[in-house]
Kinemage of the C-alpha trace (Angstrom):
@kinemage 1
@onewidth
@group {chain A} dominant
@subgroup {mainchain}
@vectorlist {calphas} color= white
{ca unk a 1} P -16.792 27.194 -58.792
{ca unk a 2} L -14.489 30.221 -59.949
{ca unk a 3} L -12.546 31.643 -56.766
{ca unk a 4} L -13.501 35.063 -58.000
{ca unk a 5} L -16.399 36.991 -59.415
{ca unk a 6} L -15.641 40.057 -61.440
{ca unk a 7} L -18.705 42.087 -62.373
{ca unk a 8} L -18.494 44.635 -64.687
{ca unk a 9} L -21.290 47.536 -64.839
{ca unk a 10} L -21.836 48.231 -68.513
{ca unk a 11} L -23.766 51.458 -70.086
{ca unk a 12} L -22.756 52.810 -72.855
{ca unk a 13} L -19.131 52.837 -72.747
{ca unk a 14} L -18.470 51.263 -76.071
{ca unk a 15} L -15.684 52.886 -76.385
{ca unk a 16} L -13.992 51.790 -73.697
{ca unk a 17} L -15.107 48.790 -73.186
{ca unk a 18} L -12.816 46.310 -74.943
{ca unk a 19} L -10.100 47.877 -72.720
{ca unk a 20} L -11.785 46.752 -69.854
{ca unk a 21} L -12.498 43.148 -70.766
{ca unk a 22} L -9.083 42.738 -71.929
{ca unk a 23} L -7.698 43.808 -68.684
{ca unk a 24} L -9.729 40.995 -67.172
{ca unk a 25} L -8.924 38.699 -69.631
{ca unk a 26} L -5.611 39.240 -69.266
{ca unk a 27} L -4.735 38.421 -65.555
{ca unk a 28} L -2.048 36.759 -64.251
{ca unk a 29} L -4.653 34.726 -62.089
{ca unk a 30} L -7.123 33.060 -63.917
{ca unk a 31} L -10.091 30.969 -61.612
{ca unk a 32} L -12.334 33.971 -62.592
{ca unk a 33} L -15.456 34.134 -63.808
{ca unk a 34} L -16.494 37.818 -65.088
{ca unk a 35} L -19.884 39.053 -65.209
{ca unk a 36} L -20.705 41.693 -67.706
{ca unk a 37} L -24.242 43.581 -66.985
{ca unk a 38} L -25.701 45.281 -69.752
{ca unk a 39} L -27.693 47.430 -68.209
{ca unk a 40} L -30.109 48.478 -71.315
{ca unk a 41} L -27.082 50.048 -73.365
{ca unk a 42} L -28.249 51.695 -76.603
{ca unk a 43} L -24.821 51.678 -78.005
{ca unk a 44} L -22.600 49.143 -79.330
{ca unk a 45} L -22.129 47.729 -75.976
{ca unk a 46} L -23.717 44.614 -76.032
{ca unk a 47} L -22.362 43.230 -79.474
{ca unk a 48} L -18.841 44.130 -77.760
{ca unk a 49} L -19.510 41.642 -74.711
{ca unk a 50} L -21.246 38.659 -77.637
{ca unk a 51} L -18.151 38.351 -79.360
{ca unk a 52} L -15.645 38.200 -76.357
{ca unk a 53} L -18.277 35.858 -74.459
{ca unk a 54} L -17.987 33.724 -77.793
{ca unk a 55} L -14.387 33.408 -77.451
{ca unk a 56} L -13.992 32.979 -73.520
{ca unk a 57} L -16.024 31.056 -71.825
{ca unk a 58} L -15.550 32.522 -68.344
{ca unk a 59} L -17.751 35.362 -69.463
{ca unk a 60} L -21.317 35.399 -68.518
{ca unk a 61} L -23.518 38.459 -69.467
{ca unk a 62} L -26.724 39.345 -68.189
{ca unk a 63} L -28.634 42.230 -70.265
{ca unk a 64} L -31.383 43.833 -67.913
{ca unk a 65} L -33.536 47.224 -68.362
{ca unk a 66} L -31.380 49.987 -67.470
{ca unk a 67} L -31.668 50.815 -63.678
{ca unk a 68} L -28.807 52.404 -62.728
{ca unk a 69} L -25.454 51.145 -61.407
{ca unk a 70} L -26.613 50.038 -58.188
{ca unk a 71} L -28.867 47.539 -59.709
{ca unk a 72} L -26.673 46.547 -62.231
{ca unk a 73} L -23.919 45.451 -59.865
{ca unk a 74} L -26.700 43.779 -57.483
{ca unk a 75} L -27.979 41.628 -60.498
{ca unk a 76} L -24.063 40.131 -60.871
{ca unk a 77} L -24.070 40.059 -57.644
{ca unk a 78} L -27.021 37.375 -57.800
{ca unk a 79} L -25.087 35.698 -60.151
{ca unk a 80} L -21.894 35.303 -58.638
{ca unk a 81} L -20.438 31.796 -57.643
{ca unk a 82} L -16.864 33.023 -56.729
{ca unk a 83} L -15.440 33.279 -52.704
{ca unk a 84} L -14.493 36.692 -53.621
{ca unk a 85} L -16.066 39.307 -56.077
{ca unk a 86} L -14.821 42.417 -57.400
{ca unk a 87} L -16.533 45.244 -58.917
{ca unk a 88} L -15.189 47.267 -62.015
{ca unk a 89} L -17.093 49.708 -63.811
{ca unk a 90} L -16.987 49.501 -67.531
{ca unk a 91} L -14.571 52.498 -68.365
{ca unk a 92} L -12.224 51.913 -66.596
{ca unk a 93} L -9.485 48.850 -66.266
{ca unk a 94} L -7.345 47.163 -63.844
{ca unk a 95} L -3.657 45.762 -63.921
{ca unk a 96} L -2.605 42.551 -64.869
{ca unk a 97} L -1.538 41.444 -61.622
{ca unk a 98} L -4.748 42.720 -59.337
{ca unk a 99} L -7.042 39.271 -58.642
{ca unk a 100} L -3.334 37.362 -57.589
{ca unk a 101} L -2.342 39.985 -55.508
{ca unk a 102} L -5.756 40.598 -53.751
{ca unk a 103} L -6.294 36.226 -53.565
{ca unk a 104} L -3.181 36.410 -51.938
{ca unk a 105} L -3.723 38.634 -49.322
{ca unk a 106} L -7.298 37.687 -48.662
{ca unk a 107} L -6.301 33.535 -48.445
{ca unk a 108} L -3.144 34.534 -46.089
{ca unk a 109} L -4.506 36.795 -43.763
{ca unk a 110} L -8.244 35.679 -43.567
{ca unk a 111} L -9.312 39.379 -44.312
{ca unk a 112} L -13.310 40.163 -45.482
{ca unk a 113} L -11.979 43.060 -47.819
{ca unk a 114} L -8.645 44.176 -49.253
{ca unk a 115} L -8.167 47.675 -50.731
{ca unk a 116} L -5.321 48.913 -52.929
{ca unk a 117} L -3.998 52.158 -54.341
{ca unk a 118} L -5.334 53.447 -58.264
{ca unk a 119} L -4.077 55.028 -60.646
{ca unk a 120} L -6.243 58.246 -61.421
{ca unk a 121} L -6.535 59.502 -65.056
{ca unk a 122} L -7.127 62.679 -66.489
{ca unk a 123} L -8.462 62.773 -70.646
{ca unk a 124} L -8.252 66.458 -70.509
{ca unk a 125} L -4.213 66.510 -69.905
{ca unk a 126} L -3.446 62.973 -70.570
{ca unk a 127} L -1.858 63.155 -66.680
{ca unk a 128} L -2.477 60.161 -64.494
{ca unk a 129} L -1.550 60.023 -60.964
{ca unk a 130} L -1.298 57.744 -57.488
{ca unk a 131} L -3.883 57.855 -55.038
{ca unk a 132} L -2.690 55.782 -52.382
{ca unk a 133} L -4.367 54.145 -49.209
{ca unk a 134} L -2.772 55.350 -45.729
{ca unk a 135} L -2.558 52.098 -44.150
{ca unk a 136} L -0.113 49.704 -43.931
{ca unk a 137} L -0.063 46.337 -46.087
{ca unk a 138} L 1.264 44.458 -43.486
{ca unk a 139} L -0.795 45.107 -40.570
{ca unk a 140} L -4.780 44.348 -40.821
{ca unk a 141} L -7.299 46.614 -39.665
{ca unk a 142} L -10.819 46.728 -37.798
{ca unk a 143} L -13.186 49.549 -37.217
{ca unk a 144} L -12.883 49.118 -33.641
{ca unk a 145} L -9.388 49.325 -33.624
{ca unk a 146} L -9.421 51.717 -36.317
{ca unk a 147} L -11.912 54.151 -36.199
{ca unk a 148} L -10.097 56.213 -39.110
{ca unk a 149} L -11.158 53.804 -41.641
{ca unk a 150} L -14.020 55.814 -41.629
{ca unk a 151} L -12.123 58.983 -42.164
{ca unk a 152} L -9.147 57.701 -44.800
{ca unk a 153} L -10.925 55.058 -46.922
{ca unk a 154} L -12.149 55.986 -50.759
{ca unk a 155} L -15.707 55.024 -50.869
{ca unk a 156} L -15.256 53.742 -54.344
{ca unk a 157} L -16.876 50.132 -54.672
{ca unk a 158} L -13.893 49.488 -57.220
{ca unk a 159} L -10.635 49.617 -55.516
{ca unk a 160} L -11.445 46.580 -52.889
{ca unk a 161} L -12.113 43.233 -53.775
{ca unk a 162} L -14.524 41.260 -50.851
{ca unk a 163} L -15.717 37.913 -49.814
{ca unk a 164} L -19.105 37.747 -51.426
{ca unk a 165} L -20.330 36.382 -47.884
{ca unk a 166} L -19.689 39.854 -46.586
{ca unk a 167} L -22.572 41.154 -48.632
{ca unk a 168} L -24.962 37.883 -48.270
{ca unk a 169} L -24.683 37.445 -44.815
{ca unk a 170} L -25.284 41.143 -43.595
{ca unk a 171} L -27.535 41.194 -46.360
{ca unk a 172} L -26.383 44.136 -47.692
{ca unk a 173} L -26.525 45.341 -51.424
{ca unk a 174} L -26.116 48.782 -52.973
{ca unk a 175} L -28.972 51.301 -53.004
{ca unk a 176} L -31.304 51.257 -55.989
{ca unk a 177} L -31.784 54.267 -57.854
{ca unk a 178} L -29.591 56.306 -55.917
{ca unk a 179} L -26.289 58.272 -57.312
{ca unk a 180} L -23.477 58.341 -54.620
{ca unk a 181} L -24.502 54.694 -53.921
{ca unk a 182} L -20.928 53.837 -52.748
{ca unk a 183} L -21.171 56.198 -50.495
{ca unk a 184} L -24.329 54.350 -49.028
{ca unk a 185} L -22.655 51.091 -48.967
{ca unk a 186} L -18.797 50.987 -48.678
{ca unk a 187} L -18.555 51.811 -44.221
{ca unk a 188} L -21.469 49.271 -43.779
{ca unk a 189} L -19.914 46.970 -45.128
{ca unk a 190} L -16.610 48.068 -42.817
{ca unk a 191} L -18.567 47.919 -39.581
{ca unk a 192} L -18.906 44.304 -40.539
{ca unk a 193} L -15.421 43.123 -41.227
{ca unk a 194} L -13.716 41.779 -38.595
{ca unk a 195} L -10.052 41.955 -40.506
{ca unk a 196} L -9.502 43.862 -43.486
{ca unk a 197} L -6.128 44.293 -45.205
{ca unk a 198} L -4.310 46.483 -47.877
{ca unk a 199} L -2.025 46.284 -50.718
{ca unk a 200} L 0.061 49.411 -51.185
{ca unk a 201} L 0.648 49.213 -55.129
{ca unk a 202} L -2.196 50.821 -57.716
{ca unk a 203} L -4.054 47.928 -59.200
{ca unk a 204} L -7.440 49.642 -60.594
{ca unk a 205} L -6.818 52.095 -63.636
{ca unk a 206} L -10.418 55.211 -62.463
{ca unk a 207} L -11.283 57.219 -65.492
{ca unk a 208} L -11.872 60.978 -63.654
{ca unk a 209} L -12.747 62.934 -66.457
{ca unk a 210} L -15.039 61.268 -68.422
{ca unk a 211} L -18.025 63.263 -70.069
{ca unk a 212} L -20.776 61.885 -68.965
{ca unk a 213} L -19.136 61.088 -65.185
{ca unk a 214} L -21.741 62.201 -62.575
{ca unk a 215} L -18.796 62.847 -60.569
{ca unk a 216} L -18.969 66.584 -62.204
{ca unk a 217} L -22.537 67.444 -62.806
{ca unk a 218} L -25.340 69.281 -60.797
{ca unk a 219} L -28.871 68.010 -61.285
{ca unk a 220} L -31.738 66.897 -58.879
{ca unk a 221} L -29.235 63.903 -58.489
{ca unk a 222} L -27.603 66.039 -56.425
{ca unk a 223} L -29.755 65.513 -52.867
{ca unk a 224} L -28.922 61.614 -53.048
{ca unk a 225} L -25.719 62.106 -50.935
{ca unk a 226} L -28.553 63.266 -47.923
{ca unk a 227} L -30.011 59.960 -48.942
{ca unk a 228} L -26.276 57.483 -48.634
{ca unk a 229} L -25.064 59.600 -45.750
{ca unk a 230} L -28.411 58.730 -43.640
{ca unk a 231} L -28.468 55.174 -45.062
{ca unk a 232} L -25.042 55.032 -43.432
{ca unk a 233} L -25.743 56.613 -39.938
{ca unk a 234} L -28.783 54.771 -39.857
{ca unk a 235} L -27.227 51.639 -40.504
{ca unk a 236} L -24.721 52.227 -37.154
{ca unk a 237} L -27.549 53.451 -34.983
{ca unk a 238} L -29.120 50.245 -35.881
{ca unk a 239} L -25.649 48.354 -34.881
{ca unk a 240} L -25.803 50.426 -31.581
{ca unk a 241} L -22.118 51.999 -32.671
{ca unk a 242} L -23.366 55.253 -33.721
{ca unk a 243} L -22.042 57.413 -30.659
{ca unk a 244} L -18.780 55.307 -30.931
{ca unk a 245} L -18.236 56.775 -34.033
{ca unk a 246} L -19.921 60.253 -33.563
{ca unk a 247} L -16.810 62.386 -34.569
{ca unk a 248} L -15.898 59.638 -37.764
{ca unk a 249} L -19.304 59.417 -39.049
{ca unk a 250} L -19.574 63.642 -38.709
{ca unk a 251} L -16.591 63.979 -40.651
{ca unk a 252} L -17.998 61.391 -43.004
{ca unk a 253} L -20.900 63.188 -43.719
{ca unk a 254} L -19.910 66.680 -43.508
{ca unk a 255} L -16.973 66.202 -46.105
{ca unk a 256} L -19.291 64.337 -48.533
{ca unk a 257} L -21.572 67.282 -48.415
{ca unk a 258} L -19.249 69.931 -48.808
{ca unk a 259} L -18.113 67.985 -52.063
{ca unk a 260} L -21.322 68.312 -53.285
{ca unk a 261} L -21.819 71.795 -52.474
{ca unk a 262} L -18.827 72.715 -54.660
{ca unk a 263} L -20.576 71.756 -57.414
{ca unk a 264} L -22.749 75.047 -57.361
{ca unk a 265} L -19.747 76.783 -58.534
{ca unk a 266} L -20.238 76.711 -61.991
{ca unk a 267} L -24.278 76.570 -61.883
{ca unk a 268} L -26.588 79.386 -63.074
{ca unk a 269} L -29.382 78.448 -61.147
{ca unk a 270} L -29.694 80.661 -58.575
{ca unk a 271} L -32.958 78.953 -56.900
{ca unk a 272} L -32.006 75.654 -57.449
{ca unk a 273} L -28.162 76.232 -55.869
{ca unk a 274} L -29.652 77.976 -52.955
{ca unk a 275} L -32.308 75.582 -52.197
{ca unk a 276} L -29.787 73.042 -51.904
{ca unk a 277} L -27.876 74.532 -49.630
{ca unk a 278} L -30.602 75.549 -47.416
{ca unk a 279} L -31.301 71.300 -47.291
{ca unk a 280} L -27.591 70.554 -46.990
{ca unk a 281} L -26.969 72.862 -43.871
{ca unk a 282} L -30.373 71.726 -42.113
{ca unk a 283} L -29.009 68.463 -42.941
{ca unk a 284} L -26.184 68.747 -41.161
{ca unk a 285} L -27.242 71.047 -38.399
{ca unk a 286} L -29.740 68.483 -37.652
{ca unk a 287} L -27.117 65.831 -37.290
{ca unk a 288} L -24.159 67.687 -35.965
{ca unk a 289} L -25.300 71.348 -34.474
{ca unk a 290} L -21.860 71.665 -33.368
{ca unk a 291} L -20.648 71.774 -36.955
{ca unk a 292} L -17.848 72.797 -38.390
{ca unk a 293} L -16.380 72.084 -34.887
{ca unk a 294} L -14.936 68.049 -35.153
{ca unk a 295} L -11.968 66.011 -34.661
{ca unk a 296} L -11.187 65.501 -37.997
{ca unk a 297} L -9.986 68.755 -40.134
{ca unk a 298} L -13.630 69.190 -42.160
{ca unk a 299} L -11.452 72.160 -44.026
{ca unk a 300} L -9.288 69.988 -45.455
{ca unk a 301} L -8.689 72.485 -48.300
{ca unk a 302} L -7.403 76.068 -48.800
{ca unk a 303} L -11.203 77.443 -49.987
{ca unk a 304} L -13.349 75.164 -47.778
{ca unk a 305} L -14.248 77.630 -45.568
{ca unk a 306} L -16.601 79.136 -47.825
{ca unk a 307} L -18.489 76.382 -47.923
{ca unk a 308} L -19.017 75.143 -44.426
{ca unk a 309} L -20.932 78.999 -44.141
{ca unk a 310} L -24.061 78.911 -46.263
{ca unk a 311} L -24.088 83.253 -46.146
{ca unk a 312} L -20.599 83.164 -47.621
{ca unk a 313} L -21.345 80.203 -50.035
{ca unk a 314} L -24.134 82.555 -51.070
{ca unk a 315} L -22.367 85.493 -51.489
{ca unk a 316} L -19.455 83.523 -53.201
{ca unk a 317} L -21.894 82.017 -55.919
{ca unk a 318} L -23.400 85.235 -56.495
{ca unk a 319} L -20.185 86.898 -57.511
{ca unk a 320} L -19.575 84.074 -59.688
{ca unk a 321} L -22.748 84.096 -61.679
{ca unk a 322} L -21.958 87.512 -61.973
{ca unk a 323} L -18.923 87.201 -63.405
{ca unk a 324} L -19.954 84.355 -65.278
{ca unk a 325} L -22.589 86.663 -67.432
{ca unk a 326} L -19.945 89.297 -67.932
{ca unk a 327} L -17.815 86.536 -69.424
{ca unk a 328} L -20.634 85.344 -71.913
């Protein structure tokens, strides 16, 4: 059996693909097996992962109806054989040196997870920059030591690699259907590590700017990060750790949120904006009434304020539809 599964969400990212499997193809460590999902791609997707598959034959693909990404990294999930998978999604690509690093660290400290820095990338300006972890590589971590793993770790399925037995044995896969789904998965799986470890170099290469990225649009979508958040503080009532972690999980949630509510910035839909935040700010009043009031800094920018205030988030979008229409 390979040591380590890669599984690669793929739909419609022709274009990028053949990056991406060449990034894999191309590490320094090589007991892998890598597990493209073609998740009902109407592109040239598919005919992309035939001919590498023909040439290498530690590629596997399984081809399923679309259902979303969640269910596309579950189904190679099924599939995987190795002690330690990795996720990757399809536009983006890692560095040469990421599965020997991350063996490594998981076979000499006896960690569950290990997380690493990325590098960010921007189409629009060509820029690309760090984002780094704020932990120390050689120390390892726990929740209970730690509660600020809650607070400081990306959500982002991609920048950790895991022992598959983390997911089997807490039986614990990634939301179906939902958007946000990392957010819904990433601190469950944290609450159940009993040692997890970093590597402070950038060994994932994230796409931002993408068109397409859900990472920038407003739809109905939207009201799924109410749906991961509660997964989540469900998940460590059920553990009987919820009040341990009141202040974490608040922040958690309430930073989420307010990400999501900045996407109303640039939306025209007056009803549709303000009906979300009317749900949002239940939401969290009905979690936290002593919102924005927390440990953690929930204004972590310079404009957040407006948006932990649904009158001035209204007033604030209303000025900028208004200025919007002038503009047109």
């Amino acid at each position: 059996m390979p040591e380590v599964s890669a599984v690669v969400a793929v739909y419609n990212v022709a274009q990028y693909l053949p990056r991406c499997i060449e990034s894999v193809l191309a590490q320094t460590f090589k007991d892998f097996e890598l597990i493209l999902v073609n998740d009902g791609s109407t592109d040239n997707s598919l005919r992309i992962m035939q001919d590498y598959a023909a040439k290498d034959s530690r590629i596997r693909i399984v081809t399923k109806p679309n259902g979303g990404l969640s269910d596309a990294r579950n189904s190679g999930m099924k599939r995987a054989e190795g002690k330690y998978i990795e996720f990757i999604d399809g536009d983006d690509f890692i560095e040469p040196d990421l599965m020997e690093r991350c063996v490594n660290k998981l076979n000499e400290t006896g960690a569950d997870m290990v997380m690493f820095d990325i590098y960010q990338y921007y189409l629009a300006t060509g820029e690309k920059e760090i984002i780094r972890n704020p932990f120390d590589e050689n120390k390892l971590y726990s929740l209970q030591d730690t509660p600020e793993l809650l607070t400081s770790v990306k959500n982002a399925a991609w920048n950790k690699m895991y022992k598959l037995s983390l997911f089997t044995d807490n039986g614990i896969t990634y939301p179906w259907g939902c958007y946000y789904e990392d957010l819904g998965t990433t601190y469950r799986l944290i609450a159940n590590c009993e040692k997890i470890a970093f590597i402070n170099r950038p060994l994932y290469d994230y796409l931002q700017d993408r068109p397409g990225n859900i990472t920038h649009s407003f739809n109905m979508s939207v009201y799924h990060v109410l749906d991961m958040v509660k997964i989540t503080l469900d998940y460590f009532k059920q553990k009987g750790i919820y009040e341990k972690y009141y202040e974490e999980l608040k922040y958690l949630g309430c930073v989420n949120i307010i990400e999501c509510l900045k996407k109303t910035r640039n939306v025209n839909d007056k009803a549709m904006c303000e009906k979300f935040i009317q749900v949002c700010f239940w939401y969290i009043r009905s979690n936290w009434p002593e919102f924005p009031k927390c440990k953690y800094p929930i204004k972590r920018e310079k404009y957040d304020w407006i948006y932990t205030n649904p009158t001035i988030l209204k007033l604030y979008l209303a000025y900028r539809r208004s200025k919007m229409q002038k503009e047109a």
